[in-house]
C-alpha positions in Angstrom: 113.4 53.2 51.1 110.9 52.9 48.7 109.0 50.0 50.5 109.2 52.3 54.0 107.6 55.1 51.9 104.6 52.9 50.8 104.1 51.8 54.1 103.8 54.8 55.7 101.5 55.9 52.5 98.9 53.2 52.8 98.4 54.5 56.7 98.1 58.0 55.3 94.4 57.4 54.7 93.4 54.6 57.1 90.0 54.4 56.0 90.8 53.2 52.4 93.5 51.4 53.6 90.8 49.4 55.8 88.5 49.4 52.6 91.2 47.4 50.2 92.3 45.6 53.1 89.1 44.1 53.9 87.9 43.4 50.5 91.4 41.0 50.2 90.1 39.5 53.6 86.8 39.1 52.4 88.3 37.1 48.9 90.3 35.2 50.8 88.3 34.0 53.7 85.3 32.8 50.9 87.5 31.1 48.5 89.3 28.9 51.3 86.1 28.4 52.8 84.8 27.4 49.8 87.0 25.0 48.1 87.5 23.4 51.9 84.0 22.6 52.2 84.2 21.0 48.2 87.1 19.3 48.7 86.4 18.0 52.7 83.2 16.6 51.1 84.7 14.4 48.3 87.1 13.0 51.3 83.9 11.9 53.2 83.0 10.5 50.0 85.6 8.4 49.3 86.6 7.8 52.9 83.0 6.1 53.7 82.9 4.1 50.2 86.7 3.0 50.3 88.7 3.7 53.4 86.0 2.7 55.8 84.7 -0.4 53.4 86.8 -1.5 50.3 90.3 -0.5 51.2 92.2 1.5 49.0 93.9 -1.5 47.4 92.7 -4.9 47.0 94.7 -8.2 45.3 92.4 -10.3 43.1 93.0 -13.7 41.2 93.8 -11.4 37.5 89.8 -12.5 36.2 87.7 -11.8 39.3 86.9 -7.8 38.5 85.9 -8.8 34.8 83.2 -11.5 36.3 83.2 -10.9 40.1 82.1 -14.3 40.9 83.3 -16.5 44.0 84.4 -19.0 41.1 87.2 -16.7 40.4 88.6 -16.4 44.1 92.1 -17.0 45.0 93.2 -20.1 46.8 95.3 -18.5 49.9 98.4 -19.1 50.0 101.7 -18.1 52.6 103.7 -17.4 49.5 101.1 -14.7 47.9 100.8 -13.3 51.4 104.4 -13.0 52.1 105.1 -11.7 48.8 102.8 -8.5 49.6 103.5 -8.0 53.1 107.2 -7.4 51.9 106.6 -4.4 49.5 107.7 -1.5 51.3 104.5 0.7 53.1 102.4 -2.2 53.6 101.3 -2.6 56.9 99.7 -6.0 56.5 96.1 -7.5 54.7 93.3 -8.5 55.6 91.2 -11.7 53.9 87.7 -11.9 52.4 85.0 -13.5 50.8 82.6 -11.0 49.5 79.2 -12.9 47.2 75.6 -12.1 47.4 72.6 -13.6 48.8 69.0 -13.3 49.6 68.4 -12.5 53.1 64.9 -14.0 54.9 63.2 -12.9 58.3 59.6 -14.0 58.5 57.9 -13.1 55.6 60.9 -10.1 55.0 63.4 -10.6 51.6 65.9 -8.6 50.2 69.5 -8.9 48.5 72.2 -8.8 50.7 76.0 -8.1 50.1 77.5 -11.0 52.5 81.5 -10.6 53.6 83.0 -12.9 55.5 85.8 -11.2 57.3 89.1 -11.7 59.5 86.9 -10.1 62.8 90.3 -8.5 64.2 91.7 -7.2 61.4 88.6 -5.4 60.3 88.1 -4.3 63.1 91.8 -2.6 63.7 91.3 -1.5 59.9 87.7 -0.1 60.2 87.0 0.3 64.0 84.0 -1.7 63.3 83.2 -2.6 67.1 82.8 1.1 67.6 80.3 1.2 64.6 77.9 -1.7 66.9 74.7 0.4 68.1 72.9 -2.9 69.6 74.6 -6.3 70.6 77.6 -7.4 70.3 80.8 -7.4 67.9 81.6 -10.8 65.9 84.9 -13.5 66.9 86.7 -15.8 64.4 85.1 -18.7 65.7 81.6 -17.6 66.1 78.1 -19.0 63.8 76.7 -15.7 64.4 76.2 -12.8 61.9 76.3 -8.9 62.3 74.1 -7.1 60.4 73.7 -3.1 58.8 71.2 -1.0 60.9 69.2 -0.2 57.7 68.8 -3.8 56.5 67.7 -4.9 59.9 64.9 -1.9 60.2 63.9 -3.7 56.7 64.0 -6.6 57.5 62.3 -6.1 61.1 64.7 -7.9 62.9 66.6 -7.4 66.5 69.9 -9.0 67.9 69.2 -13.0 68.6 66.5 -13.6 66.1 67.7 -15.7 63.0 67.9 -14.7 59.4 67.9 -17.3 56.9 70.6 -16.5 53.5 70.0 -18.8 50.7 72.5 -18.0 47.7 75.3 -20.0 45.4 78.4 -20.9 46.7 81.7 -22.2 45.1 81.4 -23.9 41.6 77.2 -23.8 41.9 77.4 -25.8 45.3 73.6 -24.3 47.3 74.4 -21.9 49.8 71.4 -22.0 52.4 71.9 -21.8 56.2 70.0 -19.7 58.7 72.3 -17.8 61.1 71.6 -16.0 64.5 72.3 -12.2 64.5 74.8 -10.7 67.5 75.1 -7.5 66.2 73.7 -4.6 64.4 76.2 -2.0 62.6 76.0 1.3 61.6 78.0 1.9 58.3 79.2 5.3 57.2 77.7 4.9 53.9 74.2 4.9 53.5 74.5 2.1 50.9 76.5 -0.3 52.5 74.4 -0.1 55.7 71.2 -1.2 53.3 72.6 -4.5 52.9 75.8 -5.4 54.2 75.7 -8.8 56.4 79.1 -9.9 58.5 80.4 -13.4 59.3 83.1 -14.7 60.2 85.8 -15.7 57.4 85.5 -19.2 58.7 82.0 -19.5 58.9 81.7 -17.6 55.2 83.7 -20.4 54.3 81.5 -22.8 55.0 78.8 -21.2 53.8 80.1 -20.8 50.5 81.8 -24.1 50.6 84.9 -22.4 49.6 87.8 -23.6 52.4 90.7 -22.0 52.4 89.6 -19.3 49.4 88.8 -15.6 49.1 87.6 -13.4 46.8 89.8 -10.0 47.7 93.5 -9.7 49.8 92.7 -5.9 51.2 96.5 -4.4 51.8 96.3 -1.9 54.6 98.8 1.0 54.4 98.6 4.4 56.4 98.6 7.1 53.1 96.2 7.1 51.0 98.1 9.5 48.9 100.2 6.1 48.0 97.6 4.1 46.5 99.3 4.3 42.8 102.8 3.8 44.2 102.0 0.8 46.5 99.5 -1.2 43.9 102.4 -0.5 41.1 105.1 -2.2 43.6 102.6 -5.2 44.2 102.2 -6.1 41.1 105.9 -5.5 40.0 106.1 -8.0 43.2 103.2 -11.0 42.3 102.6 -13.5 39.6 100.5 -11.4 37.4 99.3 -13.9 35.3 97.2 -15.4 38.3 97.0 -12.3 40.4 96.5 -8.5 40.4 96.1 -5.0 42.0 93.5 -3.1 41.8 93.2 0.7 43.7 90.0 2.4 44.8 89.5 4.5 41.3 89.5 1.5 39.4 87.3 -0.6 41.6 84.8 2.4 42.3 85.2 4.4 39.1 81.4 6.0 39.9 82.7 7.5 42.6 85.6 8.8 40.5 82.8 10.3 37.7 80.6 11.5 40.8 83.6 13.7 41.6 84.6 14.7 38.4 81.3 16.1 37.6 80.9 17.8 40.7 84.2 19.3 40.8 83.2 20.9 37.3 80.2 22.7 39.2 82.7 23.4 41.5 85.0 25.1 39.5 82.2 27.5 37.5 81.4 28.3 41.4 84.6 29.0 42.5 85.4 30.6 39.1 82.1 33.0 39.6 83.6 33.8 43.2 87.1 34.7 41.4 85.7 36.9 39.0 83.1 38.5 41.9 86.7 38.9 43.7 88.9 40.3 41.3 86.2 43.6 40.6 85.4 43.9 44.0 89.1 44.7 44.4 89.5 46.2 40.7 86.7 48.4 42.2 89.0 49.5 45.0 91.9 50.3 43.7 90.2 52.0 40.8 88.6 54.2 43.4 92.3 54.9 45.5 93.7 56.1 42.1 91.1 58.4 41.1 91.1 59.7 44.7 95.0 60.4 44.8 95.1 61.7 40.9 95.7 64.9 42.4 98.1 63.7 44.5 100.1 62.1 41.9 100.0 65.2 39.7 101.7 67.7 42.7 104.8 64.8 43.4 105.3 64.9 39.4 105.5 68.6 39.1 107.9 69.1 42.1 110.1 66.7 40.4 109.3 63.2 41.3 109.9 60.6 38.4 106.6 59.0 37.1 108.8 55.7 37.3 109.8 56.0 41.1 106.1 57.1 41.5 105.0 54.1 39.8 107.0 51.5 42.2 105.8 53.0 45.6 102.3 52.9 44.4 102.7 49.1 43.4 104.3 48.9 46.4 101.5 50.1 48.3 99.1 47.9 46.8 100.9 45.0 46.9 101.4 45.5 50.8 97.7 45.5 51.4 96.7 43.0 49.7 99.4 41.1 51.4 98.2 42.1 54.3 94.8 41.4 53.5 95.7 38.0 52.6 97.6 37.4 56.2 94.8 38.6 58.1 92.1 36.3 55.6 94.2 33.1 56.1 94.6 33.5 60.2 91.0 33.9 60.2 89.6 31.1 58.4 92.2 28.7 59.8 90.3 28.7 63.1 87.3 28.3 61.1 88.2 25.7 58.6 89.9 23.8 61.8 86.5 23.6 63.7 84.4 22.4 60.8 86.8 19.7 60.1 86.5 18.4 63.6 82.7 19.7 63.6 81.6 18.8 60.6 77.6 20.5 59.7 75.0 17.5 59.2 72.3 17.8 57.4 68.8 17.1 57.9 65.6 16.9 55.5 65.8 17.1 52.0 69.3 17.7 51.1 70.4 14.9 53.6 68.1 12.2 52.0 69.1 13.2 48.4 73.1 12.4 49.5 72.2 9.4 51.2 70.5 8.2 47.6 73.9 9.1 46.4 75.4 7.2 49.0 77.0 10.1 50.7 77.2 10.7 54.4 75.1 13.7 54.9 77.7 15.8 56.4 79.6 18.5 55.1 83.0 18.5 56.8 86.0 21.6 55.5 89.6 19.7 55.0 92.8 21.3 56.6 95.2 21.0 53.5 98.1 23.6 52.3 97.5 23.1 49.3 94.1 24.8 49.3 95.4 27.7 51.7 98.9 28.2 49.2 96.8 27.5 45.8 93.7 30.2 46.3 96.2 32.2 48.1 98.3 32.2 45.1 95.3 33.1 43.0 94.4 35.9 44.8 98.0 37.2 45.0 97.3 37.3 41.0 94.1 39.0 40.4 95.0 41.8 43.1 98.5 41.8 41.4 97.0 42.6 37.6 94.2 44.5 39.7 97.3 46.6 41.0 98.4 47.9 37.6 95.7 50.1 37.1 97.1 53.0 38.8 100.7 52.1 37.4 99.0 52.8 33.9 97.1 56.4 35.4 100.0 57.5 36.4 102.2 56.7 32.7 99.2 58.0 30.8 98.6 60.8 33.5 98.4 64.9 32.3 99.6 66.5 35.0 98.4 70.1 34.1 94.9 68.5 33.6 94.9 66.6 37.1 96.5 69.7 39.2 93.3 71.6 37.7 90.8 69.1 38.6 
């Protein structure tokens, strides 16, 4: 009875009603949007430096990350392979040799990152055919090289001209072969596309003169949410005195202080934005119990307990803030939704200082509960403590005093 009461009370006055109402709305559209826009943009982060490069979880031989040399490669073998294939949510891995070398076109230089890669695999793990803007995608058996669209605009070269690598292959054997290019590739990061150069694992083999090696085993698996689990169970499941797991945060660990700092700024933000929220609606309800003080004071002296008085009017506030919250959520889903599929890219300024950070310059919102239930929750808070206000007016209230005002 007491909730029908308060319902009918808040529609009493519609245009306060609307007032609190929309100020909930307001809260809760710009906090989601907010944190959706933070958050989608540390996925693009790590999605273009780890999901769409490095893999979430590679398998080294147990010294390589302490001197990442090809020295310290592994020598495949079925045994290691099968061993990792088997722990449950693996989906299979790829091979690869990953070194360094200095790239030559004419009278062009500059340091390249060279991976030799399974062509197939890759490709089904990083859809890199559908990253090709000129020539052709690379085969196992091919002598031909793919190359990032940033270091070919360097180095001035096009599909079917030759670049020359000169470098150090396994145990200081020369590494020098000039190699026609196919392709050109267009990598997510801004980093990677500077210097990256693709062969074939075969032919990087050769190169390198390391037959049957590779530097990393990248384990594909479908949630990224399992990285921890899954590189636990592998090396609960390898020799660990020759081999060993690595995740992303380990093998990137910039990317993991980039975020961290950023999500500090983030937080002041979105704190600022809380505490702009909780007296815009302090402001509100502050204004609906001054209003109704009168009110108040006429059901107390006709016999209405300040307790029961006290329970509709939380009542009352707590229904439209929930309802504010309803309506905030079913409008920014739509919105959140399209960005995530849309995603804003930026130009000029503030597009080249993310690509220096090696950051896609887009700004994409992510879909997540979490975010929706979390700053829902938050806001549920500060408009439940915001609430008590007119609780408290009405314990403290002189009724004598109000009726005469």
């Amino acid at each position: 009875m007491n909730l029908q009461i308060a319902w009918r009370n808040i529609w009493r006055n519609k245009k306060r009603t609307a007032i609190t109402i929309s100020s909930v709305t307001l809260a809760v559209v710009l906090a989601i949007f907010m944190r959706s826009f933070q958050e989608g943009t540390y996925d693009v982060m790590i999605e273009n430096a780890v999901g769409k490069f490095s893999g979430y979880v590679q398998v080294h031989q147990k010294d390589y990350w302490l001197d990442k040399t090809i020295d310290n490669g592994i020598e495949i073998n079925n045994k290691l392979i099968n061993e990792i294939n088997n722990v449950e949510g693996v989906e299979g891995t790829n091979l690869r040799i990953e070194s360094f070398s200095l790239a030559s076109y004419k009278k062009n230089t500059k340091g390249t990152m060279i991976m030799g890669i399974e062509p197939q695999k890759e490709d089904e793990m990083l859809s890199l055919k559908s990253k090709i803007i000129k020539g052709e995608y690379i085969n196992a058996n091919d002598k031909s090289i793919i190359i990032g669209s940033d270091l070919a605009s360097y180095l001035d070269i096009n599909v079917g001209d030759t670049l020359v690598l000169m470098g150090q292959g396994h145990w200081g054997q020369s590494a020098i072969n000039a190699y026609p290019v196919k392709g050109i590739i267009k990598m997510p990061s801004p980093i990677i596309n500077k210097q990256i150069v693709f062969m074939p694992l075969l032919l990087a083999s050769e190169y390198f003169s390391f037959e049957n090696g590779a530097t990393s085993i990248v384990i594909k698996f479908e949630n990224p949410n399992l990285t921890n689990e899954i590189t636990q169970a592998i090396n609960n499941t390898i020799d660990t005195t020759q081999y060993k797991a690595i995740a992303w945060q380990q093998m990137s660990p910039e990317i993991v202080q980039q975020i961290e700092g950023d999500k500090a700024g983030g937080l002041i933000m979105i704190g600022i934005l809380y505490m702009i929220i909780a007296f815009g609606v302090f402001g509100t309800v502050l204004m609906m119990a001054e209003e109704r003080k009168r009110e108040f004071a006429v059901m107390i002296s006709i016999g209405m307990q300040k307790t029961k008085l006290m329970v509709i009017s939380f009542f009352e506030a707590m229904l439209m803030n929930s309802v504010g919250i309803a309506v905030g959520i079913i409008l920014t889903i739509p919105i959140v939704y399209y960005y995530n599929v849309n995603p804003i890219r930026l130009t000029g300024e503030m597009a080249e200082s993310m690509v220096q950070f090696g950051i896609e310059p887009v700004l994409p919102t992510m879909l997540s509960f979490s975010i929706f239930f979390n700053n829902t929750m938050i806001i549920l808070i500060i408009t439940g403590i915001a609430a008590i206000y007119p609780l408290m007016s009405i314990l403290k209230m002189n009724v004598i005093k109000s009726l005469r005002n």
